[in-house]
N, C-alpha and C positions, 0 to 999 in steps of 0.2 A: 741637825734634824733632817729627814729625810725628806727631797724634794717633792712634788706632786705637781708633776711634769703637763697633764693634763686635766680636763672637769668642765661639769657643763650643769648647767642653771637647768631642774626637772622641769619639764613641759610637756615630754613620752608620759604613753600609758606604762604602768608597771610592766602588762607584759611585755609592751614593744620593747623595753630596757632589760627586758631578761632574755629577748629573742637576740638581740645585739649585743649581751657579753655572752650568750651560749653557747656560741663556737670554738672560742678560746678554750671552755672549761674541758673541750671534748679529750684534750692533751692532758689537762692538768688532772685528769680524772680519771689516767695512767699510773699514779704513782704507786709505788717506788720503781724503779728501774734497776732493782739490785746486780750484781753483773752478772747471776745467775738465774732463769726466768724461775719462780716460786712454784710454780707449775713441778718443777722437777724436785722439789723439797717433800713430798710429800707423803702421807706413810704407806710403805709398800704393803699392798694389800694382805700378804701373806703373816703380815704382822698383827693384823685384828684376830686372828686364831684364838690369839691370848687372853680375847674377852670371852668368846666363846666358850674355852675352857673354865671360865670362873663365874657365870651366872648361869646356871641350868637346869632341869628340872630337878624338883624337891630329892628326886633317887641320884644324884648324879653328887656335885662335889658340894661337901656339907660342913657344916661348923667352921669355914673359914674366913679371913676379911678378902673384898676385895678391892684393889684398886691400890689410889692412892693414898698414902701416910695413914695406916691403921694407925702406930704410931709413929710421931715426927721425924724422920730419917737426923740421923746424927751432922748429915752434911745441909741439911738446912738448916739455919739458924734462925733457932724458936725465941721470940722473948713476949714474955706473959701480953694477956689480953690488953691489963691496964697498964700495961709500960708505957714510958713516953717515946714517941716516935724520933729515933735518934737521925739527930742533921742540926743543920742551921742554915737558916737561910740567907747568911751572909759567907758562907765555906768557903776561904778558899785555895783547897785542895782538890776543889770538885774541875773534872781535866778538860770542860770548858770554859772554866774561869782562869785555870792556867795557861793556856790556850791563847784565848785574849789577850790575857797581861803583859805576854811575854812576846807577842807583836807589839801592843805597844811601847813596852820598855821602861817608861816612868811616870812619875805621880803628872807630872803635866799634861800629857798627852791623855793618860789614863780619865783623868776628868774631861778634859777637852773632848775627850769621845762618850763619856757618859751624859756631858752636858749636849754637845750637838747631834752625837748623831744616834741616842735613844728618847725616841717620843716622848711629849707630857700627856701623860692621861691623868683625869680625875675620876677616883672612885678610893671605896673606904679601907683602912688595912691594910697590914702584909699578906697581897695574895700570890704574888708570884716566887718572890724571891731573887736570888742573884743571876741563877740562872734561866728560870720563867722569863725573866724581866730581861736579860742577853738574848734568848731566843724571839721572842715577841717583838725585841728594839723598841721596847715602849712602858713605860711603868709609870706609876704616880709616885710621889715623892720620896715617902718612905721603901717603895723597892726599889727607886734608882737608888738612893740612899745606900743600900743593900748590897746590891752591883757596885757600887764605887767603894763599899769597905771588904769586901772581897779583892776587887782588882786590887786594893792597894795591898790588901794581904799577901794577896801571890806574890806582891812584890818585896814582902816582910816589910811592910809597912803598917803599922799597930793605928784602928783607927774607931771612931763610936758614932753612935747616933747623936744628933740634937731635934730635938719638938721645941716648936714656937707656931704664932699667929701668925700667918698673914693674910693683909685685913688694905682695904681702900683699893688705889691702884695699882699695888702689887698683887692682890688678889684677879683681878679684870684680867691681869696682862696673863697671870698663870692661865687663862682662857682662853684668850685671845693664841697663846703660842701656839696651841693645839694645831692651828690654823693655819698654815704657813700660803703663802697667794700662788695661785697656781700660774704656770707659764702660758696658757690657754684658755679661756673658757668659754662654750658655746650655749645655745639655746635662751631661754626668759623665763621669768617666773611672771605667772596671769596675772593681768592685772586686780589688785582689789585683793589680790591673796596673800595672808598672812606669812612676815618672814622670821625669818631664826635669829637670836641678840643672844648665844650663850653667855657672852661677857655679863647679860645682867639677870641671869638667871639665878634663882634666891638656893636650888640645892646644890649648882656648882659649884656657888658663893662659900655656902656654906662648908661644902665639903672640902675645896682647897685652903678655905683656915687652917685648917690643920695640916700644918708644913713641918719637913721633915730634911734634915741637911746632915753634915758628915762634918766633924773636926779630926784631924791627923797628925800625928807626929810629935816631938816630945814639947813644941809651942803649940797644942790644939789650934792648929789653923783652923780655918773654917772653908768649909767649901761645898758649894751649892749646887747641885747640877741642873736643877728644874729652874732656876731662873736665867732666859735667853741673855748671852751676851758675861753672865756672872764675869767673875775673876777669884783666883783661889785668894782669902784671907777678905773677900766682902760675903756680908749676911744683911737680912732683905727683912726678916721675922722677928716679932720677939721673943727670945728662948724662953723656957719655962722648964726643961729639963732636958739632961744626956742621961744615956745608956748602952751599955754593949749587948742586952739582951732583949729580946722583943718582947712586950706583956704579952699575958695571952688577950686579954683587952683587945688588942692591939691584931690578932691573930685571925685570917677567916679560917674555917674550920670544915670538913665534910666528915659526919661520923655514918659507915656502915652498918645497916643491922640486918640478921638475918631473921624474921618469925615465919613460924611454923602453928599451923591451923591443924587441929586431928578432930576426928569423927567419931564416936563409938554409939551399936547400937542401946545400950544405955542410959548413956548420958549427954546425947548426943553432940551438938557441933561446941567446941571448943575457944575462947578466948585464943588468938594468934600467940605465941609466944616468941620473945625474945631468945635467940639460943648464941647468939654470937652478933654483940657489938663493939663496934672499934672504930675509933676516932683516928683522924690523919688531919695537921696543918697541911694547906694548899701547897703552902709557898715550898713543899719541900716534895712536888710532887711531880716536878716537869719531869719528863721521861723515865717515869716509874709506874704505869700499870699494877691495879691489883685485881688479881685474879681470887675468884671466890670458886669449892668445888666442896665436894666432900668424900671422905671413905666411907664402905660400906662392907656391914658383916650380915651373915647371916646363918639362921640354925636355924635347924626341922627337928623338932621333938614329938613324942607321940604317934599314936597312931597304929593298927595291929590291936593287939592286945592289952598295948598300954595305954590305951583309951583314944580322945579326942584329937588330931595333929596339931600343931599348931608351928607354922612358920614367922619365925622374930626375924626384922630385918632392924639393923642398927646403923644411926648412918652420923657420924662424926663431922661436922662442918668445918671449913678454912680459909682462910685466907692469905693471898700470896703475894711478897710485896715486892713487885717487878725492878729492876734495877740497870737494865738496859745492857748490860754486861754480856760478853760472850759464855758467863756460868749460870745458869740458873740455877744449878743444885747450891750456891751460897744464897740466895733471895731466902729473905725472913718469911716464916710465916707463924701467923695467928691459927689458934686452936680453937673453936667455940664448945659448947655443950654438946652431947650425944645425944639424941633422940631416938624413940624406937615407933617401931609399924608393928601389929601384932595380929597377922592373919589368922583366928582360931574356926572349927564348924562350931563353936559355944559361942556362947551370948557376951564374953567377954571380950570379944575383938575390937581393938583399936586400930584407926585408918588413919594417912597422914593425908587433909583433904584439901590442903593447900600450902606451897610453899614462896613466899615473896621478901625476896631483897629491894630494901629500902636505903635512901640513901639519902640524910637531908645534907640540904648546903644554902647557902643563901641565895636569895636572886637581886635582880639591880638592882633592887633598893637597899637590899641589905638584909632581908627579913629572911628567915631560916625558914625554908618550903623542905617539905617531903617528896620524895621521887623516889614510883615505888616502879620496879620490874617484877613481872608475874613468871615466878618459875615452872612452878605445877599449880593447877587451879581444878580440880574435881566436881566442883561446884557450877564453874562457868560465869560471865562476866554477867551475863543477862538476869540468871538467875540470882543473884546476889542484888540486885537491885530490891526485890522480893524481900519484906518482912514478917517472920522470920524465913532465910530464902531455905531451899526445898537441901533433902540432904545429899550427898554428896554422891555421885557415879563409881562403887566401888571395883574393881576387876576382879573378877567369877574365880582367877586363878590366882596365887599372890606371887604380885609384881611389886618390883620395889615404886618408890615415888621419884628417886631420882638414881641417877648413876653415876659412877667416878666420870664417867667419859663426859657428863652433863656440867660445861665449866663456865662460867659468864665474866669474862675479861672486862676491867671500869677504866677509862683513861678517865680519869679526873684531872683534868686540864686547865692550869690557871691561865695560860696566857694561846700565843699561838704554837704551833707544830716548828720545832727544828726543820728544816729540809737539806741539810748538809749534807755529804755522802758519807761522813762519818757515824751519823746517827742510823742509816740504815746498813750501814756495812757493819756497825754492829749487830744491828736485827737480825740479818744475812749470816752473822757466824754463831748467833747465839741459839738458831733453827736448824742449822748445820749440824752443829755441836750433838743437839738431842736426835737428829737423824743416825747420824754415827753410833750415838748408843745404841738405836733400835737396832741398827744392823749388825752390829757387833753379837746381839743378841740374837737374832733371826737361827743362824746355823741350831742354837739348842732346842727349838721350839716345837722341831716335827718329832723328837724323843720323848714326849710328853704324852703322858693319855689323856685322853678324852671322856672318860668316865672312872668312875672308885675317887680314893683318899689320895692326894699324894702327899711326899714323902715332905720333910724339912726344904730338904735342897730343890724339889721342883717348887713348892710352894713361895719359895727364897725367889729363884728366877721368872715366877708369875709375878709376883709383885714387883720386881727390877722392870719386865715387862711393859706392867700399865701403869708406873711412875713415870718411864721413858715414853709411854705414849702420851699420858698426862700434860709434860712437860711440852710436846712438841707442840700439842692442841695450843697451850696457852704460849708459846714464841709466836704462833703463827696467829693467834688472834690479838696478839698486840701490834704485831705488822700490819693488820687489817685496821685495827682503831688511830694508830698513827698515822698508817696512808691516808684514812678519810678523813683524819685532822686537818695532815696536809693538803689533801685536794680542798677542803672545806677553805682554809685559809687563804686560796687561789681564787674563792670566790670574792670572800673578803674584801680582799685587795682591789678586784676589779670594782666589786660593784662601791667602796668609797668614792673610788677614780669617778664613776660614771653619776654617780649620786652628790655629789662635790658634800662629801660628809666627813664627820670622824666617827668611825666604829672601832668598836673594843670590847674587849670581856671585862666586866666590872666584878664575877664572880667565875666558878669554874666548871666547865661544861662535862656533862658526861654524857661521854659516848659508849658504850656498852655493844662486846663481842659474845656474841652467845653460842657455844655448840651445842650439838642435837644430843643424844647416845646414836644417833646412826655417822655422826660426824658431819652433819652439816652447818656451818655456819651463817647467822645472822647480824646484823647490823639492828640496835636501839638508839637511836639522838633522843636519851630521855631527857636531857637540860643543851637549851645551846640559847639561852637567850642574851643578851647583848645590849648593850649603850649603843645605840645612835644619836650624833649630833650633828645636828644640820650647819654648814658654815655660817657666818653674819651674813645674812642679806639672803641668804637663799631658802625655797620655798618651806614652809615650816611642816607641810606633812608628809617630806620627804622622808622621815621613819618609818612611816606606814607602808611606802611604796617597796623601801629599803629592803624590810621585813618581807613583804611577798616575794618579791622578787629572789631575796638570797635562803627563803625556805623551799621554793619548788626547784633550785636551780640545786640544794641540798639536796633533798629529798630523790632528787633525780640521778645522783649521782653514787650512791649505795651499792648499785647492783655493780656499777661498772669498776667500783673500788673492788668489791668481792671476785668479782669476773675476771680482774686483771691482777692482783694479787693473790690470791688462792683459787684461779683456775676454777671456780665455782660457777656452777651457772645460776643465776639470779636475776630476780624480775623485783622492781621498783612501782614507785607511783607511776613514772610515766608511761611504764609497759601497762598497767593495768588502765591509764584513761586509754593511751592507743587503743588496747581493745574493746573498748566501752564503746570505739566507736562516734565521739560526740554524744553517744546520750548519758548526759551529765544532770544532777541536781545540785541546784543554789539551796542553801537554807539559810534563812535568816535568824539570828537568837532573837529573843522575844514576839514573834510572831505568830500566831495562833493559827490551826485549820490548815499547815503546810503536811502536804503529803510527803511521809516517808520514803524511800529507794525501797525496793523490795530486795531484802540483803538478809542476811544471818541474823537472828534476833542477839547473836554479842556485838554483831558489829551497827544494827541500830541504837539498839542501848550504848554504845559509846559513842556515838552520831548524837541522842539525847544527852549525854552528858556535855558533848563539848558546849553545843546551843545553850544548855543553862547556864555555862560556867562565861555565857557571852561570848563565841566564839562565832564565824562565821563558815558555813563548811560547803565543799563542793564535792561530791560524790558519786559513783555511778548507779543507773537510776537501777540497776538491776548484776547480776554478781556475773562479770566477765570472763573467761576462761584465755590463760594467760599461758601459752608451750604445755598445754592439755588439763591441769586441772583449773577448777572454779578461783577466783582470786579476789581480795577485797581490799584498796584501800580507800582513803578520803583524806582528803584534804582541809585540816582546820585553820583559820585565819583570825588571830586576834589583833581587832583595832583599835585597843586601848594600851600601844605603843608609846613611853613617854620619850 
């Protein structure tokens, strides 16, 4: 297990402990360093032509699709919506488990390193898997469990799960290992102030009962990794059953949906509709990004003499399931349902008046939450508060609602970020790759017209086009959600070190890359919440401290991920308090008669939402202008931290 060389008993205010590991992160919040600066990856301007030729006005190019996969390209590999998600979360063939195995060489060593030197965490389920739980160096039982029939796989060694109790002081200690005593520790905890006993806590208790171990070889040895000190052929538990396969019981889960909201005048505003869901096990998701976009077609009919015009826009939704690979044209992707937009001058017109990805997963407890990202919203956040709220803002000309170029990249994240150079040197060739197409493609682009029909073979090479531009959006906005994994997991690190705690993911975090249609990208931390546990003996709301501190040191680090890997220029929370200048609002939840910030009425209505939901928020008191436009964020703080 890995040492914890230094730590110190909280007795700093939160912020002084986030002024004092802030400096470090200024590095760590550089990442990746690929050996080629990403800056120079990116699409040569002359290659956006190809969107221009394909959305234009109503007389310009007509009745065709554009974008990406009207239908599925035959080089990506389509499997139905409800299929099961092929893997397993013990693989191993997967080439950082061969990797592993084949440094260490045999079944002894092979446990010797899953028992010492990958963490015990408790929490529920297989969420990471063999390699979540390799990258993280840390799992609960059943994913070391995981990891160690993998390893012994690679080494053609046949091996199963076992579930049993354990219960008294084989439970306490599965606790206590978490722990390991630091070579240093500074500071005090006040006196009279409540300290941390995880060993007798009733849900850690609870939750490390259920123990999970490995037998091997053709005498089903047994061998334990999560119990310190073990020896292959002792067991601690008592069995209750073996399996080679994970129940889904057994499984965390995160299913995608995509609903869509339409307007008509009518019949007015519509129930949201489901058009594409699809479920994914966690544990099979360590560096695999999925990417959500969609095609779009469009026709102009009417109009003249044959009456009324009317433009249909059609827009086919997907999903892309990233694979980290130097190919992306072999990444799976899902198809959802088609939906249409139907601009008429009649009374028949249907609007699509909002479009939101949802994404439940559970959080530390376990409990299956909703997390929704707002893609188009017509409506507005303020006004929806509003029952029944006002109808939707439609555009005078018809515009689509979304566009191929419009792609929101998910790392759904069971454990921590690889930072190997293998992992980005993949990213680096798999960015490369789809640069190379473009340019390959560039030389035919300026023999194309810019207005009328065109032929089979131009329509062939527009859509090769903004596939190859599609693709490169989404390399490089997985580079963007892995780096700020990574840099995220640097904070991690430090602030355990400086918090003397154990943190970890008990479920899996998403971070979400969003492009613009003008190409610019964003940064969403829609889930990143986390298990804190205070060591024995130290101060017990140290969580809380934990928690501020490693969200503003978060939050602050966004821009400089985007800034320093895509060349982006970006502003954060802490560009926009700089400019605020100090004038800042505290709000309290449940307090009555506190006066508002004078801000965007969506960004006080979501300033009310947080205060009700219990949250604490600091904001600026008035909308600051941040490298020339107005800019708004705030700051939410929840202190009911367990």
């Amino acid at each position: 297990m890995p040492v914890t060389t230094a730590a110190r008993f909280v007795c700093l205010s939160p912020l002084l402990t986030a002024l004092l590991i802030a400096q470090p992160l200024e590095a760590a919040a550089m990442l990746p360093s690929p050996e080629a600066p990403i800056s120079q990856l990116r699409l040569p301007e002359a290659l956006s032509a190809a969107s221009a030729l394909v959305v234009s006005s109503t007389s310009g190019l007509v009745n065709r699709s554009r974008g990406r996969r009207s239908v599925l390209r035959s080089s990506h590999l389509a499997f139905a919506s409800n299929a099961a998600q092929p893997g397993s979360p013990a693989d191993p063939t997967d080439p950082y488990i061969v990797a592993e195995a084949n440094a260490l060489g045999n079944e002894a060593a092979v446990f010797a390193f899953v028992r010492d030197r990958i963490a015990n965490q408790i929490y529920n389920g297989s969420l990471r898997g063999a390699r979540g739980t390799l990258w993280t160096m840390g799992g609960n039982s059943l994913d070391k469990a995981s990891l160690l029939i993998a390893l012994l796989g690679a080494l053609n060694i046949q091996a199963e799960y076992v579930q049993g109790t354990l219960s008294g002081a084989a439970a306490s200690n599965a606790i206590l290992a978490m722990f390991p005593p630091p070579t240093i520790v500074s500071g005090c905890v006040p006196p009279g102030a409540a300290v941390a006993s995880p060993q007798t806590d009733s849900t850690l208790l609870s939750t490390v009962a259920n123990h999970f171990w490995v037998q091997f070889g053709p005498s089903n040895t047994a061998a334990d990794p999560s119990i310190p000190g073990a020896q292959i052929g002792q067991t601690f538990a008592t069995e209750s059953q073996t399996f080679t396969t994970i129940a889904a019981n057994l499984k965390q889960m995160a299913t995608i949906t995509l609903n869509v909201e339409t307007y008509s005048a009518l019949g007015g505003l519509g129930t949201p509709t489901a058009v594409l869901t699809q479920s994914y096990e966690t544990d099979l998701l360590s560096g695999k990004p999925i990417s959500f976009g969609t095609t779009l077609g469009y026709s102009v009919q009417g109009g003249g003499l044959f009456g009324p015009q009317q433009t249909i826009f059609t827009y086919t939704p997907y999903l892309l399931l990233g694979q980290g690979d130097p190919n992306i044209e072999q990444d799976s992707t899902v198809q959802g349902t088609a939906f249409t937009e139907d601009y008429s001058n009649i009374l028949f017109s249907s609007y699509v008046s909002g479009i939101f990805l949802q994404i439940q997963a559970p959080d530390t407890a376990g409990t299956m939450q909703t997390y929704t990202h707002t893609i188009l919203d017509r409506i507005g956040y303020a006004n929806r508060q509003s029952s029944p709220p006002p109808a939707p803002t439609i555009p005078t000309t018809p515009t689509p609602a979304i566009v191929p170029a419009q792609i929101v990249t998910m790392d759904i994240l069971p454990g921590l970020q690889a930072q190997d150079t293998t992992t980005f040197t993949n990213q680096q060739t798999r960015i490369n790759n789809e640069k190379t197409n473009l340019n390959n493609l560039q030389p035919q682009l300026s023999s194309l017209p810019t207005t009328g029909t065109l032929t089979a073979a131009q329509q062939t090479l527009v859509n090769s086009v903004m596939t190859a531009e599609n693709d490169l959006e989404i390399a490089l906005a997985e580079l963007a959600a892995i780096s700020f994994a990574a840099t995220a997991d640097r904070v991690l690190s430090q602030a355990e070190l400086e918090y003397r705690s154990n943190a970890y993911y008990t479920s899996p975090r998403l971070i979400l890359v969003s492009t613009s249609a003008s190409g610019a990208f964003t940064l969403d931390l829609l889930k990143r919440d986390i298990q804190v546990i205070a060591s024995p003996g130290q101060n017990a709301s140290v969580p809380v401290w934990f928690e501020e501190t490693r969200g503003m040191i978060e939050a602050s680090s966004e821009a400089k991920v985007l800034s320093s890997v895509l060349n982006q220029t970006s502003g954060d929370i802490s560009d926009v308090f700089a400019a605020a200048a100090g004038d800042l609002v505290s709000l309290i939840p449940g307090v009555s008669g506190q006066s508002m910030p004078t801000l965007s009425a969506d960004a006080v209505a979501r300033i009310q939402t947080a205060l009700a939901n219990g949250k604490f928020v600091v904001a600026p008191a008035t909308t600051p202008m941040v490298d020339g436009p107005p800019s708004i964020t705030s700051l939410s703080i929840d202190k009911n931290i367990n």
